[in-house]
N, C-alpha and C positions, 0 to 999 in steps of 0.2 A: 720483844715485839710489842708493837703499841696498836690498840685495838680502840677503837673508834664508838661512838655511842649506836646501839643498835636500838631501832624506834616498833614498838610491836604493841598496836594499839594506841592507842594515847599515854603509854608508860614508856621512860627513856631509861633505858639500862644498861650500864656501862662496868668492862673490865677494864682493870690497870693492871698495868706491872707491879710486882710483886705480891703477888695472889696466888702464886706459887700454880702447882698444879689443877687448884681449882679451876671448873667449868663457870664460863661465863653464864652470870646472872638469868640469861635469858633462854636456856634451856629447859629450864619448869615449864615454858612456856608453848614447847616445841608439841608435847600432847596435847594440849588445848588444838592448838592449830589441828593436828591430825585427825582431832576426835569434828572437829568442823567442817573437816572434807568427808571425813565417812560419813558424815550427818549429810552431807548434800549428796550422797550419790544416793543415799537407801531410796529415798521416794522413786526416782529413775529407774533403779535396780528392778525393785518392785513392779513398776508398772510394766517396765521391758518383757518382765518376766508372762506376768500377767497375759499384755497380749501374744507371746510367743506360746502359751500354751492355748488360748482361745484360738488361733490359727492353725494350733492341730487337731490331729483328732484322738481321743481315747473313745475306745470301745471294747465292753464286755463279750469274754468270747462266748458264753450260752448267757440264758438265764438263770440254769443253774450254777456256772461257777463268777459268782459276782467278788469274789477276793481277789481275782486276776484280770490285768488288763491290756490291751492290744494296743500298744501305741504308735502313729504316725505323726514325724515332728515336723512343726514347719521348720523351713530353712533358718540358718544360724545368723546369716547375716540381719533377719528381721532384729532378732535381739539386738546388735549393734545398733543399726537404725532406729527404730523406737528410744532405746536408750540416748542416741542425740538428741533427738528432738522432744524428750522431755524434762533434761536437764536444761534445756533453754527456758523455762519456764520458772519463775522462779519461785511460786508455790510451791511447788511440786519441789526444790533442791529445798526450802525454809523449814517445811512441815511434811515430815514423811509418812507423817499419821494420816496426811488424806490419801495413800497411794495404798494404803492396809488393805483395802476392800480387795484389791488384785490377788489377795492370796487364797479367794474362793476358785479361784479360774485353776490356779495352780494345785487344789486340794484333791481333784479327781484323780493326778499324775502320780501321786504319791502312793509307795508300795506299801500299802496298807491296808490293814482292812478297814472298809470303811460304810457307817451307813448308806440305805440306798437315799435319802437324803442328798448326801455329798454331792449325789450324780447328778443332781440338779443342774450344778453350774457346769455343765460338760454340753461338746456340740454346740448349737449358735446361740443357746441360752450363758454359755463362757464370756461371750461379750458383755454380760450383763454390769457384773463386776466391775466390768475393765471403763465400760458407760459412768457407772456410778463414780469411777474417782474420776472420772474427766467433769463430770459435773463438780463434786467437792472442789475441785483443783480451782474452776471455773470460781466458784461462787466464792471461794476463799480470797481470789484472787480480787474479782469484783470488789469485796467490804475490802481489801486495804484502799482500795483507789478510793472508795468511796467514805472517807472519814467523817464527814459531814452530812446531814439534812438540808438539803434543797427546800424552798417554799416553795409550794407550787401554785402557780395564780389562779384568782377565781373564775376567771375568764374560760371558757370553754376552747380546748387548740382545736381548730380546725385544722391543722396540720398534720396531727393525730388522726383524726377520724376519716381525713383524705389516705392518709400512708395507710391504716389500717384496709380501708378497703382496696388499695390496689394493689396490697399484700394478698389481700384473698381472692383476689380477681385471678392473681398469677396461681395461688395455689390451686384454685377451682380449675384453671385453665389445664392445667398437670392431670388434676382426676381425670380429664374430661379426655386429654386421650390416652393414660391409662386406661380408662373402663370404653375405651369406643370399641374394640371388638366386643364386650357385653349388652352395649346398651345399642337403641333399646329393650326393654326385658320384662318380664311382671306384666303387670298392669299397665306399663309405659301406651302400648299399642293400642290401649282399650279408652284411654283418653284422647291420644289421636285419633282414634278415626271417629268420638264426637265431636271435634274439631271440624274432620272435613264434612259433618253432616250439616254444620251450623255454617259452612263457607257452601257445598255446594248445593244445599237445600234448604236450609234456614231453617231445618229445624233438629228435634235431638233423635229421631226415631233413625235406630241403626241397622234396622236389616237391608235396607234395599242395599247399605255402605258395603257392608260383611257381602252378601252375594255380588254385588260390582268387582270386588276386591280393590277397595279402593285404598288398602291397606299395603300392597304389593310393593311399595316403594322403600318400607321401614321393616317390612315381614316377611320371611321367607318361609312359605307351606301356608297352611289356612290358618284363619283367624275368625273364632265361632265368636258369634255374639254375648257377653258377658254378663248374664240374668239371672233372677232368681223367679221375679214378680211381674208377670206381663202388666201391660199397664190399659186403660180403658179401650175398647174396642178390640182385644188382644193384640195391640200396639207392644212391639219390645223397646222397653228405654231400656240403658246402661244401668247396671245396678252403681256404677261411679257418676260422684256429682259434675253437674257442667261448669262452675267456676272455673278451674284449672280450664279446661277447653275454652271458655271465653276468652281468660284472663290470655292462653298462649295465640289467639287466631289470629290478632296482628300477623308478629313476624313468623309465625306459620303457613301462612300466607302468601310472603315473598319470598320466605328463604327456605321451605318446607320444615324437616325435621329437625335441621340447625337452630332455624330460628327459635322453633318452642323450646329448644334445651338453651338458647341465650335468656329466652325470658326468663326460663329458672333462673339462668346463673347470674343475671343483675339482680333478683330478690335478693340471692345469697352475699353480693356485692355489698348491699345496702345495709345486709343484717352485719355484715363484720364491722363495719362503721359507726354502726349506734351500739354492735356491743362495746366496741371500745369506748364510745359518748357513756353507756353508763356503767362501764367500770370507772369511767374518770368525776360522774360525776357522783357517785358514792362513795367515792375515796378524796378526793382533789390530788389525787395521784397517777402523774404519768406509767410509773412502772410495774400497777398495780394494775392501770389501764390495759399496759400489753401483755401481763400476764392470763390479767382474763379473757382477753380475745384470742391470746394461744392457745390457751385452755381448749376454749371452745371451739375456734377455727381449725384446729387439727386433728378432730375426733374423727374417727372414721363415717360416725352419721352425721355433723354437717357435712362433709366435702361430696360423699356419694347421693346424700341429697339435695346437695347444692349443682348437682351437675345431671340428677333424674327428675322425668316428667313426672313428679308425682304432687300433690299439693302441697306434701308435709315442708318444703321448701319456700313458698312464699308466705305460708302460715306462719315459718318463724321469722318472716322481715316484718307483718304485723305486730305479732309479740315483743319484739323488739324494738321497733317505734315505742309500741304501749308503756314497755320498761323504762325509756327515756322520760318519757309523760310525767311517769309516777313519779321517777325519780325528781323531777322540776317540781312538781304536786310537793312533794315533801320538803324537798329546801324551800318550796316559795318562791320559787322563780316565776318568771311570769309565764304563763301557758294562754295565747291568744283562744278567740274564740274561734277563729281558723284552723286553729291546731286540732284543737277539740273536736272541731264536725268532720276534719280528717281524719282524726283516729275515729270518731264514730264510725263512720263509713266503712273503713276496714274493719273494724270488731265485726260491724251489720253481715260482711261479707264470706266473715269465716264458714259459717252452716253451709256456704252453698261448697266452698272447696273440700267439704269432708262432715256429714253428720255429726261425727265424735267431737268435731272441734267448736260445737256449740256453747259443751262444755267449759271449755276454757274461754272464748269468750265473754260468755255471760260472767264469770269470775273476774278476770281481767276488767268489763264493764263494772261490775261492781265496785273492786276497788279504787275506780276514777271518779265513781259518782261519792265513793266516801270523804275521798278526798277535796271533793267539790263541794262537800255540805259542810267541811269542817272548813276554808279559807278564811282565816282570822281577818285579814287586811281588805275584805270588803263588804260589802250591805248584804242583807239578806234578801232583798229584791235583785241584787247583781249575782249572787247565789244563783237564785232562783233561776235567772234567767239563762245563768251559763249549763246549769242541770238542764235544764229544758234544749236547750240548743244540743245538747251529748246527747239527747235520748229520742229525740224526731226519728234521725235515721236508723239507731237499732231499732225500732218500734216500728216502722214500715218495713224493715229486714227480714225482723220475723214474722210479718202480714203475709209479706210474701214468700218466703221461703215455704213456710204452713201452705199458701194458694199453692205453690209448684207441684207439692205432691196431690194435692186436690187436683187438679187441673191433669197431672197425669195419669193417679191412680184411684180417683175418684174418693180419696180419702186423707184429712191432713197427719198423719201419724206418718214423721220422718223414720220409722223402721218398717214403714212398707216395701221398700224396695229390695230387706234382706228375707222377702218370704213373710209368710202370714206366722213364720214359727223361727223365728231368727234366736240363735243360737248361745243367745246372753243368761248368766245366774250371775246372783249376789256374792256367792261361794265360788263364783272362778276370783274375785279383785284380790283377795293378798297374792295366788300364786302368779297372777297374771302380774302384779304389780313388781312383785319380787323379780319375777322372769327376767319384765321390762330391765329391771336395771343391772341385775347380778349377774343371769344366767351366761355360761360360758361359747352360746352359741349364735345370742343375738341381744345379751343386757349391754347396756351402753356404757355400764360402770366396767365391763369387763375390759372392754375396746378403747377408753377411755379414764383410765382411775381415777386423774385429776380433778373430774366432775368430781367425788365426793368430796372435795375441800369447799363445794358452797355451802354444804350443811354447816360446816365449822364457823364459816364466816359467818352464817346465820344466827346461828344460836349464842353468839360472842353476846355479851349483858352490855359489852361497850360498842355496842355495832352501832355505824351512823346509818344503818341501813335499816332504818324503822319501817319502811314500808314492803320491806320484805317477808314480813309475817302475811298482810292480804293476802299480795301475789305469792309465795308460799301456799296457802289454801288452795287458790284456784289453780293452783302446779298438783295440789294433791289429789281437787275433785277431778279433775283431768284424766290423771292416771289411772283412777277408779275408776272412768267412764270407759277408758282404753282395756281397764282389765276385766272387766265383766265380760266380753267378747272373749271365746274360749282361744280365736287362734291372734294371740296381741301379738306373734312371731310378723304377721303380716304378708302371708304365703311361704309357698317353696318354690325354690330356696329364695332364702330373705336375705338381706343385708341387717347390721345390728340395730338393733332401736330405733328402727323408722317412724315406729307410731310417738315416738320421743322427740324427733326432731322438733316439732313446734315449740316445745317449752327449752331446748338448750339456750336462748338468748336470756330467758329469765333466769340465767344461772350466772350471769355475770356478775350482778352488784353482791353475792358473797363473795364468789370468788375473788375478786379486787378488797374484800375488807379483810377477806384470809391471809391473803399476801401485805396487805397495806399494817396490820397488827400483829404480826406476826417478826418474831429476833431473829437471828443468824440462822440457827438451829432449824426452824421451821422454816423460813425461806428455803433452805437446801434441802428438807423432804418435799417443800412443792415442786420446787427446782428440778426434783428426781424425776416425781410424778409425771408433771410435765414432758421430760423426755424419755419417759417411758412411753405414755401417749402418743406422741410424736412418733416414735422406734412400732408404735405397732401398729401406727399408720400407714406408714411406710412398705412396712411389711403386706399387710394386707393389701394397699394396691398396685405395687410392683411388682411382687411375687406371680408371673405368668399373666400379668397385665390384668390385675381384680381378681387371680380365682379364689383368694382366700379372703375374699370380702362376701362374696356369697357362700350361707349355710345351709345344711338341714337339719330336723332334730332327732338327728341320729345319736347326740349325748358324745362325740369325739370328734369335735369341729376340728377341720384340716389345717386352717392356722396354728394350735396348740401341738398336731402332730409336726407338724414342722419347725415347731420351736423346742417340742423336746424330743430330743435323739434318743433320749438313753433311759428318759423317766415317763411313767401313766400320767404326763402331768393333765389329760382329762380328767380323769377322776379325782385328782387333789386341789381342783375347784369346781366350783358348785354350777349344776346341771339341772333346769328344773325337768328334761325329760329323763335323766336317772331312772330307772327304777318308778317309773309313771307309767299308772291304768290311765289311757285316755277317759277324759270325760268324766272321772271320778277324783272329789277333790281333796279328798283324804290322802291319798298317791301322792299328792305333790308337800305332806309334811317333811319325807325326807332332805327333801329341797329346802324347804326352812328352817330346818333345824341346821343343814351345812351352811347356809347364811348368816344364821345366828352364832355360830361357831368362830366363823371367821371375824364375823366382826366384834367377836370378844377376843380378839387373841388381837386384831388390831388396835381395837381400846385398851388392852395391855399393852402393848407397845408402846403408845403416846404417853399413858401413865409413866411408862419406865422412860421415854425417852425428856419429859419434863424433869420427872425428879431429876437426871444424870444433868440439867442443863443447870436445874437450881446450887448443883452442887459446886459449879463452877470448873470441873475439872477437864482436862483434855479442851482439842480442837473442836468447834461446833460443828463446823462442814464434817470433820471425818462421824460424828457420833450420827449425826444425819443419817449419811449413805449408808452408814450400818445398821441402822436402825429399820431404811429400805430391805434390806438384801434379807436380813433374820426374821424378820418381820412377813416378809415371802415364803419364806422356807417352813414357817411356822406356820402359814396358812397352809400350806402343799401339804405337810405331814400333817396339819388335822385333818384336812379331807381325805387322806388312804384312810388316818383313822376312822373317820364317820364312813365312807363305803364300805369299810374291812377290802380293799382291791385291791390287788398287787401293785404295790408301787415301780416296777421296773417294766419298762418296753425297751427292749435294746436295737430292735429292728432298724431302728435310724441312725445312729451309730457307724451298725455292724456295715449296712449299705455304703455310708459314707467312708468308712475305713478300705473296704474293698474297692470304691472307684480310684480311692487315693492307689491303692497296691496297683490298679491296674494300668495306672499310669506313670508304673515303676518308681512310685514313691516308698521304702522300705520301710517294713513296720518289724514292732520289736514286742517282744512278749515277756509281760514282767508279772511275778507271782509277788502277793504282800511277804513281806518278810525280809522278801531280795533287793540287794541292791545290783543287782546284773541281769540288765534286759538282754534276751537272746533274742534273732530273728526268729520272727512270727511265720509258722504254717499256716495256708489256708485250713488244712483238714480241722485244723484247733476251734475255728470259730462255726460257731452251728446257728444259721440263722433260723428264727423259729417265727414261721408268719402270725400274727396274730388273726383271731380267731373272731368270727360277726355271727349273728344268727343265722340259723340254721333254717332256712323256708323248704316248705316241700314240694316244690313248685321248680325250685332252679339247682338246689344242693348245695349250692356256694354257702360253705362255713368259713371262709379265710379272705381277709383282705388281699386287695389285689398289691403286686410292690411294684414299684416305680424306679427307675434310673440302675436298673440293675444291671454291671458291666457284663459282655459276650463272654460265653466260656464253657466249660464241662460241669457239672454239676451232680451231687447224688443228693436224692431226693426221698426222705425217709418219712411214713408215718407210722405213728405209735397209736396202737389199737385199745380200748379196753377190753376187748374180745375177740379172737380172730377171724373176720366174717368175709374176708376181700372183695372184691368189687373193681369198679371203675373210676378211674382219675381221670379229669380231662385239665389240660393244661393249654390253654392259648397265650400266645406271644405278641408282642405288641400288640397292635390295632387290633379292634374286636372284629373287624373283620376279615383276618386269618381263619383260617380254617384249625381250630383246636386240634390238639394232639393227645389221643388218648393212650391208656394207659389200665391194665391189667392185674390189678393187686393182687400177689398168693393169697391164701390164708394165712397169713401170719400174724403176730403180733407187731411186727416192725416191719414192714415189706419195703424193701429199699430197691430204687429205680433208677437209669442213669438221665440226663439231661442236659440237651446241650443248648444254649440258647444261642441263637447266629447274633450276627452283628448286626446292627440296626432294628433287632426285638427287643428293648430294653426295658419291656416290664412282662410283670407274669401275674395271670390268673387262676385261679383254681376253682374245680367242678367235681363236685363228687358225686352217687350216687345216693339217692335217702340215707339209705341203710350206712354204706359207708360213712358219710358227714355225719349221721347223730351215733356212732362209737369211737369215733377219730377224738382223742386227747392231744395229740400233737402233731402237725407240717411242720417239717425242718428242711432245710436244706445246706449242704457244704458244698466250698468251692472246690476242684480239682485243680483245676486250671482255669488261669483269665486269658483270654485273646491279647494280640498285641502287647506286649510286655513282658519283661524279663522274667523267669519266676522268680520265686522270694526263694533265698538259701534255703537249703531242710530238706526239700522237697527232689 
């Protein structure tokens, strides 16, 4: 037999006759090939896996037996499906080291014992993971297309800052009817209707408005006049300034309460256009440009104040203009003197949209005039003259802003309006300051992470972003001015970092020098960052149309409970109302020290994640995403550490797992150790409601639960002393008529309950005495409505 040349790779290998029984040459060859197809299926494999265990559910059957766990799988076909479509990818079949992150999603599943750690990635925090390699996969794939450096021209793209703003024009447009069952809200009402004082009386004095009700169109029930400080003649002005009301009475005018929410949303238009102008022009880079505008165009406090009546939104299209200034100011480019009395004019104007925003202001002005006195390329008399041309209008600005409060309160001190005794120390600015950015309930770093990459770009020794040290200062006397005021939360309930919005524009030109200096490596932690940002944006206003974009400081804001099913992840970040005496500022070190914590355990992380990058080993994109993911888990586990708090809440889960059962999805019950999951009992899983202050006023010691399926229920509490008493328990709506409830004396008094169909949350009511011995509310299922049982049973 004559056997022909066989071609396998660029090597031609060839049998003849008389070679006897030997194998042709080219089956050394055949493992190679094999070991080539295993290599392209593992990335797939992995990720398939990945999202098919994010799409089910695991859930602990108590809290106390966390070695076992309750599984419901998604469907089998998902794993097929995913599996195609990620082998078309061809990162993803190349390099299976970026699809590694997916075997956090899969870690919960596993019959083991495991820390409570682990259970992080369980519930819709499993996504997490499976996000992080679609990023890697992304960015991996990105630098091969991109082998090359691009110049990029000096020319400024107006094509960019047009696309930029009508990217954010459609995003704002999104907020706006997401949050339109909320808004308007706050303070929204208490600017309008000095609006319709100045259309239908021409002037600011708001009582006759409030008794007209001429608020009736945007308010439903009353709306009290909003004072601290009557003003001369016992005149009521608004304790809010009238800029915003001036600035919206146009199209307030024609088109009532739409119109002032468009004037907001063309400020916010405007600002996404010049942040893109100065990320590009601190970089001369386009995709440094758009990373900074995503950055910051996607945070929960632009978009919600790009689309609320409140000042903090056109304040930042001035700061933003200013940023461009500066940044011309310092290349040298030219900046007319039109330019100049424009941005004066708007700097002039900040004090009247917001007292606080004096502050930055006057900072922002500062840095323009520095830059005006140092112009190498002209005279000192054209110096001269362009300073004087910047400084006419703030200098009548503040002439008049000073006469406003004269004129109204017979006195120029712009803190008359919050009372003769306004509520500011020097000893509220670190926690206030800290709050602002950190806190898990309304800091803007929390809602946002990517923000913290403008520090990095700032503090870079090779930054072209020399004039970001100024504006830096005046970002920081700002914040001080904001945190001396004890509530910088900015009401209840608040959205996050309102009193921040003004300065998010000035956060561009680092962000564009983070990304613009920045190797493979770090591009793919901003890469993360970024769509983390993005992912909890998202969440926050789609989730029931805004509800988890407004907070209180209750210390367990309801975005966090709905991100983690299975873990206290409130308590494994930092809270500045934790464990806080109001009013006393010593209370809020716990808060800075969990700050300080985290951001040394992050600063460990970049340490470790540079050296691994110098060492050359492995994928960039995959040491990124894992760098993300540990780096997480390591901030969560230091904060139980610093609370000492139980790191498990299973309640979310355990809900999630039961609406699964009740919609005849089978669940299976697997102990560590085993590998033979058996169908799951209800009676097995014991939900344990979590536990809120106890008032003596109402007796509710127990959060209320939500979406909980129809069925028979036994309902046990665990006493530290037998005292019994009264349960009262209401279903759905709170205006049901609750159903009480009898306790023996017992230690454990167990009751039955049945919840009908369409009551699908429950409340609890105790009496005093009962609520402050009660250790534990549990409850198990007997039976669900509608649906098959589960075997066992």
């Amino acid at each position: 037999m004559i056997v022909s040349a066989v071609c396998v790779g660029s090597d031609r290998l060839e049998w003849r006759p008389g070679d006897g029984n030997q194998l042709p040459a080219v089956f050394p060859v055949i493992p190679a090939i094999v070991r080539s197809a295993l290599r392209s299926v593992v990335g797939p494999v992995l990720l398939a896996t990945g999202v098919w265990c994010a799409a089910g559910v695991v859930a602990l059957p108590s809290t106390d037996l966390t070695s076992s766990r309750i599984l419901v799988f998604a469907p089998w076909w998902l794993l097929a499906l995913v599996f195609a479509a990620t082998w078309l990818v061809p990162a993803c079949r190349r390099e299976p080291a970026l699809a590694t992150p997916a075997l956090l999603s899969v870690l919960p599943w596993l019959p083991l014992p495991l820390p409570a750690i682990a259970l992080l990635w369980s519930g819709r925090l499993a996504w997490v993971p499976v996000g992080l390699c679609l990023v890697a996969v992304l960015r991996a794939g990105w630098t091969a297309r991109s082998n090359t450096t691009q110049k990029e021209s000096d020319r400024v793209p107006r094509s960019g800052i047009v696309a930029a703003a009508a990217l954010t024009a459609i995003a704002l447009s999104g907020t706006a009817w997401a949050l339109a069952p909320r808004l308007p809200g706050g303070d929204e009402p208490h600017y309008l209707i000095i609006t319709q004082s100045l259309i239908e009386d021409g002037d600011l004095q708001i009582e006759n408005n409030h008794q007209a009700r001429d608020y009736a169109r945007y308010v439903r029930g009353t709306l009290l006049p909003d004072f601290l400080q009557r003003g001369r003649n016992e005149v009521i002005y608004s304790i809010h300034a009238p800029g915003l009301p001036v600035l919206v009475t146009p199209l307030f005018a024609a088109f009532g309460y739409r119109g002032a929410q468009a004037t907001v949303v063309l400020c916010a238009v405007l600002s996404g256009g010049l942040i893109w102008a100065s990320g590009w022009l601190a970089t001369r880079s386009k995709s440094a440009a758009w990373f900074a505008w995503a950055a910051v165009a996607s945070s929960v406090t632009f978009l919600v104040q790009g689309v609320s009546i409140f000042p903090d939104g056109p304040a930042a299209a001035v700061i933003a203009a200013s940023t461009v200034v500066l940044l011309r100011l310092e290349r040298r480019a030219p900046v007319g003197r039109g330019t100049l009395i424009g941005l004066s004019a708007a700097l002039a104007a900040l004090p009247f949209l917001h007292t606080r925003l004096a502050t930055v202001s006057a900072g922002v002005g500062g840095a323009v005039l520095w830059y005006l006195a140092i112009e190498a390329d002209r005279t000192v008399s054209d110096r001269r003259a362009r300073i004087l041309a910047f400084l006419v209008l703030p200098i009548l600005g503040i002439v008049a802003w000073l006469g406003y409060f004269q004129i109204l309160y017979g006195t120029p001190n712009p803190a008359i309006a919050y009372g003769k005794y306004p509520e500011t120390r020097a000893a509220y600015v670190p926690g206030g300051v800290l709050g602002l950015l950190f806190d898990q309930d309304f800091g803007l770093l929390a809602f946002a992470p990517v923000l913290g990459a403008a520090l990095v770009g700032w503090l870079r020794r090779d930054s072209a972003v020399a004039m970001g040290r100024p504006l830096l200062i005046a970002m920081i006397l700002y914040l001080a001015a904001v945190g001396t005021y004890w509530m910088w939360w900015a009401g209840l309930p608040a959205t996050p970092a309102r009193f921040a919005t003004a300065i998010l524009p000035a956060l561009a030109p680092g962000l564009a020098v983070a990304w613009h200096r920045s190797a493979r490596t770090g591009r793919t932690v901003l890469a993360a960052l970024a769509s983390a940002t993005m992912a909890i944006t998202a969440v926050t206003l789609t989730v029931d149309r805004g509800a988890l974009a407004w907070n209180t400081y209750d210390a367990n804001p309801p975005w966090l409970d709905w991100l983690g099913t299975s873990v206290n992840l409130a308590r494994g970040l930092p809270s500045f109302f934790w464990n806080l005496n109001p009013g006393v500022a010593s209370s809020e070190w716990p808060f800075g020290w969990h700050v300080l914590v985290v951001a040394a355990v992050l600063s460990a992380m970049g340490i470790g994640l540079r050296a691994l990058g110098r060492s050359g080993g492995g994928v960039p994109e995959a040491r990124a995403v894992w760098a993300v993911a540990v780096g997480f888990m390591l901030c969560v586990q230091a904060g139980w550490w610093v609370t000492a708090a139980p790191p498990l809440r299973p309640i979310g889960a355990q809900l999630r797992a039961l609406r699964a059962m009740s919609h005849g999805r089978p669940a299976r019950f697997v102990a560590a150790g085993s590998l033979i999951a058996r169908p799951a009992q209800l009676a097995e899983m014991r939900l344990d409601v979590p536990r809120v202050n106890v008032t003596q006023a109402s007796g509710i010691a127990w959060e209320p639960l939500a979406d909980i399926p129809a069925g028979d229920y036994q309902l046990t509490m665990v006493e530290r002393r037998p005292v019994g008493g009264v349960l009262s328990v209401a279903f759905g709506s709170e205006a049901r008529t609750p159903q009480s409830f009898t306790l023996e004396r017992q230690t454990e008094p167990t009751v039955a309950l049945t919840l009908p169909v369409g009551a699908s949350s429950l409340s609890f009511a105790a009496d005093p005495v009962l609520a402050a011995v009660a250790q534990r509310l549990s409850l198990r299922a007997v039976r669900l409505d509608g649906t098959r049982r589960p075997a066992g049973e």
